[in-house]
N, C-alpha and C positions, 0 to 999 in steps of 0.2 A: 504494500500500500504506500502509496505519495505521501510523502512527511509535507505538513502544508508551510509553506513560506509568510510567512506574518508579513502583513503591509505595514510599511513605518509609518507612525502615526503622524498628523498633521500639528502644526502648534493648537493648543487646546484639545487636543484627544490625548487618549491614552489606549495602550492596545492591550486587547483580551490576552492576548501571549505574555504579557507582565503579571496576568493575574495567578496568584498561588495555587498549589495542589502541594497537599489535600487545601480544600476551597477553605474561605473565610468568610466572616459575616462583620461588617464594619455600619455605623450609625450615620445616617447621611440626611440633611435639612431639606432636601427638594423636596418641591410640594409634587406628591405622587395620586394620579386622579381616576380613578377608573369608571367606566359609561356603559352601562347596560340597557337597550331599549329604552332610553331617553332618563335613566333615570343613574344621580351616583350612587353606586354601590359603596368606591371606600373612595378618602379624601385625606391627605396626611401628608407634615411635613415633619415625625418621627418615623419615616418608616427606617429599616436595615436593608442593608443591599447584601445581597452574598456575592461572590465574586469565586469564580473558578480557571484555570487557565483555558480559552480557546472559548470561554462563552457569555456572552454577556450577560450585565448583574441580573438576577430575579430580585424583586422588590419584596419585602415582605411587610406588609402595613399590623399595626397595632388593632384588636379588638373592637380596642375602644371608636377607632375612628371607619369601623366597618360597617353597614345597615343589613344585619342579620337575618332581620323582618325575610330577606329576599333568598337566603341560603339555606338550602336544605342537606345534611351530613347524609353520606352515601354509605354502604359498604366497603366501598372502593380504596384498596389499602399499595401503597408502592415499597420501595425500601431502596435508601439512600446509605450509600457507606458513609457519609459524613454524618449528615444529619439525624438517619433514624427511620424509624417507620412515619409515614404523611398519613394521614386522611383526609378525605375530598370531600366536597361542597357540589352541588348542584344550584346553579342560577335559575330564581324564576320570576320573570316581570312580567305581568300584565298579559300573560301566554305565551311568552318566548323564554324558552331554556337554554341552560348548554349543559349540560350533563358531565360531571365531574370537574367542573371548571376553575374550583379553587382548592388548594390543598392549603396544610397545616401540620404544622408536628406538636403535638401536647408533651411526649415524653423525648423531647432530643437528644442527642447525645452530649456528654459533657463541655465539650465548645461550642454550642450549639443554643445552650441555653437561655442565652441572651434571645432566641428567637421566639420561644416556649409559646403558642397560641396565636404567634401573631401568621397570618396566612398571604398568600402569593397567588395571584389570578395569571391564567394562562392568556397570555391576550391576543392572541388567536380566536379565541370566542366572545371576547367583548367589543363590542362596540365602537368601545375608544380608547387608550391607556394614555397618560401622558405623564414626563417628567418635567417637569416647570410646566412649559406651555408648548413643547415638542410632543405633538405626537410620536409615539414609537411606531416600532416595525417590531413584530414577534420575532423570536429567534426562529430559524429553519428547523423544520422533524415535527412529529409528532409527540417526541416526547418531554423535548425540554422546554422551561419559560420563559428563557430571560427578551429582556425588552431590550432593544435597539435602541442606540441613538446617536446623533450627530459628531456626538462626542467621544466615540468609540472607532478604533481601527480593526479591524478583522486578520483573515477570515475567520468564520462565526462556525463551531462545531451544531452539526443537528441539520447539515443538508445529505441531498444523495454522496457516499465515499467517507461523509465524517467519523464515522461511530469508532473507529479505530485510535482516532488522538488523542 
């Protein structure tokens, strides 16, 4: 398999190829906004970003600045070597779902802690995610979530040929 060649970042980016393994979870003030059929689900300038090498940050917003009213816990169980076992949320507005669309870790692993409860939307099934006032771009694949942005250099693990880096 192709080892992928990192694009040097631009002034003002930073590239996923800097980011650590095993991944980390750092505290970050963007205000982080997510849109579901017209309506915010979560809204937050505490959220943690995780940050892993080759993939951009997954956001993980606080509880408290979630609207739950709209989330329903599934069976649906994953398992992270970092982080732990996730549980998933089902989005439901006004007749529009997306089925397993946000996960959470309640019992994470010891450096992980710091994330305990707070959960990370897939944004591939929302509507809209944004960091400040950037719309994102989902990460490539099915299975990972991090959000894209302006401020990031690539290339982004989770397209066809990544799963190997």
């Amino acid at each position: 398999m192709a080892q992928p060649i990192p694009i040097p970042p631009e002034p003002g980016q930073e590239s996923v190829w800097d980011y650590p393994r095993p991944a980390r979870w750092e505290d970050t003030p963007k205000r982080i906004k997510v849109v579901f059929n017209g309506v915010v689900l979560a809204e937050t300038q505490r959220a943690k970003r995780v940050l892993e090498t080759s993939h951009p940050p997954s956001y993980y917003i606080p509880p408290d600045d979630i609207a739950f009213a709209y989330l329903r816990q599934t069976s649906h169980r994953t398992f992270c070597e970092w982080k732990g076992v996730a549980s998933y949320y089902t989005v439901s507005v006004n007749g529009k779902e997306a089925t397993n669309a946000v996960w959470c870790f309640s019992s994470p692993t010891p450096n992980f802690i710091p994330i305990k409860d707070y959960c990370c939307f897939y944004a591939r099934y929302m509507d809209a995610c944004y960091v400040n006032d950037e719309l994102i771009t989902p990460q490539p694949g099915e299975f990972y979530g991090g959000w894209i942005t302006k401020d990031l250099a690539g290339p982004f693990k989770g397209g066809p040929g990544t799963m190997g880096w």
